[in-house]
Each structure stands twice: as structure tokens, then as C-alpha cells.
C-alpha positions as CSV (number, residue, x, y, z in Angstrom):
1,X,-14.8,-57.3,-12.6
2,X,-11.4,-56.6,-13.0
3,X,-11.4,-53.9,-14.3
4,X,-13.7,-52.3,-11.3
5,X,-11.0,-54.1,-9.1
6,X,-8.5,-51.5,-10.6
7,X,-10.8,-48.9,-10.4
8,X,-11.6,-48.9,-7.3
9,X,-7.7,-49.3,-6.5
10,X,-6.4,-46.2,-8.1
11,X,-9.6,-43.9,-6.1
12,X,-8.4,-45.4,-3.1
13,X,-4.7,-44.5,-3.8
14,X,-6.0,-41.2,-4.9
15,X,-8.2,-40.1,-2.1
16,X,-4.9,-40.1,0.6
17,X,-3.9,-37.1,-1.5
18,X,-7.0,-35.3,-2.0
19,X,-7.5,-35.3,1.9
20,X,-4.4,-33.5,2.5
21,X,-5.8,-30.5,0.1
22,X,-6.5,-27.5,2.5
23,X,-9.2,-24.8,1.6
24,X,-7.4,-21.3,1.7
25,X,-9.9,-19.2,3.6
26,X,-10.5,-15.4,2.0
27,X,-8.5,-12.9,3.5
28,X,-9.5,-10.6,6.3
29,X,-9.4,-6.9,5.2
30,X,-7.0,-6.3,8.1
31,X,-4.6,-9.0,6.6
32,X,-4.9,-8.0,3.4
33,X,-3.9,-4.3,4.3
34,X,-1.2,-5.7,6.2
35,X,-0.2,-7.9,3.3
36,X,-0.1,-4.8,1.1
37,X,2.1,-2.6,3.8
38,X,4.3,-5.5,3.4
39,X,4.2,-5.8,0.0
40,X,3.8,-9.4,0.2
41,X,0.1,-9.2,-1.2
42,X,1.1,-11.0,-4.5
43,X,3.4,-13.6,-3.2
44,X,0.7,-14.8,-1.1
45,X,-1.6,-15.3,-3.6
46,X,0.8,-17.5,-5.2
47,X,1.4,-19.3,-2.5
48,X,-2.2,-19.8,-2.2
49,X,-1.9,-21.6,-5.8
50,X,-4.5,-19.2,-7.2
51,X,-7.0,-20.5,-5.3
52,X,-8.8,-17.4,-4.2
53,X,-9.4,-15.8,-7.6
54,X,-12.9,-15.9,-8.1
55,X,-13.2,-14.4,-4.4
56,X,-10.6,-11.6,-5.5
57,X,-12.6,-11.1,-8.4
58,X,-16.4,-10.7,-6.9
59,X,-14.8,-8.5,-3.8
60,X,-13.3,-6.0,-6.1
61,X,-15.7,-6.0,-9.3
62,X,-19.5,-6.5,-7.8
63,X,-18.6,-5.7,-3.8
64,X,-16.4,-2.9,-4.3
65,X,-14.2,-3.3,-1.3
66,X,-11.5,-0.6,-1.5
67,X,-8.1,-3.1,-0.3
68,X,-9.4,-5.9,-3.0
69,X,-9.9,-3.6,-5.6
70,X,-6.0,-2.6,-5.3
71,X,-5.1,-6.4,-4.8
72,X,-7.4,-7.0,-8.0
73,X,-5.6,-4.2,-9.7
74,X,-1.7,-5.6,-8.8
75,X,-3.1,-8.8,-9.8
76,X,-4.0,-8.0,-13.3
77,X,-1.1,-5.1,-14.1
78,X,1.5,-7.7,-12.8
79,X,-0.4,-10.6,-14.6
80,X,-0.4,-12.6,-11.4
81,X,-2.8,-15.6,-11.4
82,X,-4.7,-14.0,-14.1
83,X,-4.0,-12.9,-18.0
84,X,-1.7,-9.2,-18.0
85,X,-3.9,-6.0,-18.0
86,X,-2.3,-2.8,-17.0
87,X,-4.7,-0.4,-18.3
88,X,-7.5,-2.8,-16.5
89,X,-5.6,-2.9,-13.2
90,X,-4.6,0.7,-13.3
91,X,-8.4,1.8,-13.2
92,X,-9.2,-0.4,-10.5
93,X,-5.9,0.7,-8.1
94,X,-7.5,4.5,-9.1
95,X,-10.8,2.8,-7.8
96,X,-9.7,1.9,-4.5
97,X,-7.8,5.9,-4.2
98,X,-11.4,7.1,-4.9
99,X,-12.6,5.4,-2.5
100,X,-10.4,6.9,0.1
101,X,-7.7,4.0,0.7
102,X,-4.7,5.8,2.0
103,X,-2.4,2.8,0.6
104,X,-3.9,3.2,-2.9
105,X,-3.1,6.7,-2.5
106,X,0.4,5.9,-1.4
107,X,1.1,3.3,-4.7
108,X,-0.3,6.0,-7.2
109,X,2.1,8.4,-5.6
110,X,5.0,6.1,-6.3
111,X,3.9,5.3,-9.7
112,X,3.5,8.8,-11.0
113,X,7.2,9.7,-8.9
114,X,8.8,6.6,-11.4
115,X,6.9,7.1,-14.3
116,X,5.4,2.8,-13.5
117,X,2.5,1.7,-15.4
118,X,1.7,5.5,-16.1
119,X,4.0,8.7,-17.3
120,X,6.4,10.6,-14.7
121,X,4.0,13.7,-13.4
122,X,5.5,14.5,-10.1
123,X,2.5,16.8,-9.6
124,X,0.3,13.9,-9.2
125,X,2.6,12.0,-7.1
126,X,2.9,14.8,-4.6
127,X,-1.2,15.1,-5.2
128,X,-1.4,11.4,-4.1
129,X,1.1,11.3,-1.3
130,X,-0.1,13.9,0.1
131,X,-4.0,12.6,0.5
132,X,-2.1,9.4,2.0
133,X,-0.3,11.4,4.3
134,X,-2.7,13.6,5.7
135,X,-4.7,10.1,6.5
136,X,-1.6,9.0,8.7
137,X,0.2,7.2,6.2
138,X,4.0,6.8,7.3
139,X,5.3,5.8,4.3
140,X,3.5,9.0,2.1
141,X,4.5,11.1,4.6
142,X,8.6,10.1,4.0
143,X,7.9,10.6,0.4
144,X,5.8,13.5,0.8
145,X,9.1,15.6,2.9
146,X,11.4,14.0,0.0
147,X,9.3,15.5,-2.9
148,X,9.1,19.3,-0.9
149,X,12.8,18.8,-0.6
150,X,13.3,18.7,-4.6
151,X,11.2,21.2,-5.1
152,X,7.4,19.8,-6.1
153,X,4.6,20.9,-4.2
154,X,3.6,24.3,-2.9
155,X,5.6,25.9,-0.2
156,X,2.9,27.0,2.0
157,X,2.0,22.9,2.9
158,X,5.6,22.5,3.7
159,X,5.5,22.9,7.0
160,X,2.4,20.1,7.5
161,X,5.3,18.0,6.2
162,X,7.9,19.0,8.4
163,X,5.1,18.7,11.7
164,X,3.9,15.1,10.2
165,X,7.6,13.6,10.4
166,X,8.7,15.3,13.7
167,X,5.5,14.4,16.2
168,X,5.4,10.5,14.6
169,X,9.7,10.1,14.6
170,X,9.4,10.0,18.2
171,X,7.1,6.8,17.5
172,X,9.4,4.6,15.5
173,X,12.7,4.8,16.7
174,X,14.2,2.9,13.8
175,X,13.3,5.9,11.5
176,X,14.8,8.7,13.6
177,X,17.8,9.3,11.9
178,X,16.3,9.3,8.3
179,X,13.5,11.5,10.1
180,X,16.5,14.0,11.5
181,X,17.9,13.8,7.9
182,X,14.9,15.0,6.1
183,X,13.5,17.3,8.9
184,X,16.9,19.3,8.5
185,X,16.9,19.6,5.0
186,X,13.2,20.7,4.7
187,X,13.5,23.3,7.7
188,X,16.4,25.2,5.5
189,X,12.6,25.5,3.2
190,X,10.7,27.0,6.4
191,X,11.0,30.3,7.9
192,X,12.4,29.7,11.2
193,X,10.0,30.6,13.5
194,X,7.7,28.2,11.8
195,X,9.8,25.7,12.6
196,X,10.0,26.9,16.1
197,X,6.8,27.0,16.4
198,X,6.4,23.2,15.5
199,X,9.1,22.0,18.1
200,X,7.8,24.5,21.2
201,X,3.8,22.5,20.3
202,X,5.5,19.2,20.5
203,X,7.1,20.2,24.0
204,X,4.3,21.7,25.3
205,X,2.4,18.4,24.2
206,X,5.2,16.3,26.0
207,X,5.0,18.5,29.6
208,X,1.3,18.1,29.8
209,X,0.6,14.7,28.9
């Protein structure tokens, strides 16, 4: 009997704590892209304690959804919340590019730029910016004018490069002078009436909206 006593003692001084446990729902594909933009994909999940690693798992591996493949993939190349597996997580960050993710193209960019998990081919980073870029991707678009400016990529797309960052500058102020920067330095690669070109459709845009 007293024994049970103390039994039934310590679940009651237990169950105050397991109350207080809150489920971590599965992330929205919206938030997890935004997570990813952020680059804060990876913190969360260990913030989440792990929690959501069996949904991670089945989303990427048996549903196929393009932003879990890539958050499976960081996952296993960084070794977070699950054993180290670069050559694992590579393929399934090239999984999520096949299937058309613009931010999986962006991170494959960077990665073959730096030489990160994979060797230093600048051919396949400007490949890989550039199918972010043409899907709108800010970020792959930066990189993309930076890359023509060292010389990678073929000349005749330079000036897709040089439109992409002057019609969106005008959208984020904050970027303009890093924008003007870049947009100088890649018109002294563009025959000038190109570039004129470019400028007069952006005013004629402007007048007639």
C-alpha cells in the first residue's frame, strides 16, 4: 500500500510537467520558404527540439515536396537533428532544384561559387543562379550580375542581368546603392545602346502606368 502511495505521488508530481509540453505543428510551405529566405530553417528545427523529424522525413522522402526536400537535405549535410550525410543531403537539395524550387537553385549556385559540400565549378553556379533568377529570385539575380562581372557566363545573357536588377532596384530601396554599384560595372560589359535601350523601356513603363 505504500508503495502505490508513492507511486501515485511521483505521477501526480509528474503530470504538471507533462501538461506544459506543447505539440509543434508541421510547417506551412509558405513558412518554411520563408524560413529558408531567412536562413533560419535549421535553427528552428532546433528550437523545435527535433520534434518534427519524422514529418521532415515522410514530406521529403515518400511526398516529395520540393521546400522539405531542401530542409531534409540541410538537415542531413549539416547533421542537424539527425546522423551527418552530405552525399545523402546533397542529392536531395539537387532533388528539390529538379523540381523547379528557385531557392534550391539559388543554394546550389552558392555551393558550386565556394566550392561547399561539392568542388568550385563556377559554370554550374552561374547555371544555377541563373534558373533562380529568371524565376524572380532577388538574391540569384545579385549573384548572377556579380558572376558576369568576373567574367563567367556568356555575354549575350548579360544584359537579362543588367534589366533583372534595374526594373526590381526600384522595389527595395535598401538595395539601390549595391544595385547602382553592380548595374555600372556590368554596363561597362554592354554595348551602350543596349543599355539604353533597357533604361528608355523602364521609362516608358513608368509614363504609362
Amino acid at each position: 500500500m505504500k508503495r502505490l502511495l508513492l507511486l501515485l505521488t511521483s505521477m501526480l508530481m509528474l503530470a504538471p510537467a507533462k501538461a506544459e509540453l506543447q505539440v509543434v505543428e508541421l510547417y506551412s510551405q509558405d513558412e518554411l520558404l520563408q524560413m529558408i529566405r531567412a536562413n533560419t530553417h535549421l535553427i528552428q528545427m532546433k528550437r523545435d527540439d527535433c520534434q518534427l523529424l519524422e514529418d521532415v522525413r515522410a514530406h521529403a522522402k515518400i511526398l516529395k515536396e520540393p521546400a522539405y526536400q531542401m530542409l531534409w537535405g540541410d538537415m542531413l549535410m549539416y547533421g542537424v537533428c539527425v546522423d551527418e550525410d552530405v552525399r545523402r543531403g546533397f542529392s536531395f537539395l539537387e532533388a528539390a532544384g529538379n523540381a523547379g524550387l528557385a531557392d534550391a537553385h539559388e543554394q546550389l549556385g552558392r555551393y558550386y561559387q565556394r566550392g561547399e559540400f561539392t568542388v568550385v565549378s563556377p559554370d554550374k553556379a552561374v547555371h544555377f543562379y541563373k534558373l533562380a533568377a529568371e524565376q524572380g529570385h532577388l538574391r540569384a539575380q545579385f549573384s548572377l550580375a556579380k558572376m558576369y562581372i568576373n567574367g563567367f557566363g556568356a555575354p549575350r545573357d548579360y544584359p537579362q542581368a543588367y534589366r533583372w536588377l534595374f526594373e526590381r532596384v526600384y522595389e527595395y530601396p535598401e538595395l539601390k546603392q549595391e544595385a547602382d554599384q553592380l548595374l555600372a560595372q556590368l554596363s561597362q560589359k554592354i554595348p551602350g545602346g543596349v543599355v539604353e535601350s533597357i533604361q528608355a523601356d523602364r521609362k516608358f513603363q513608368d509614363e504609362y502606368r
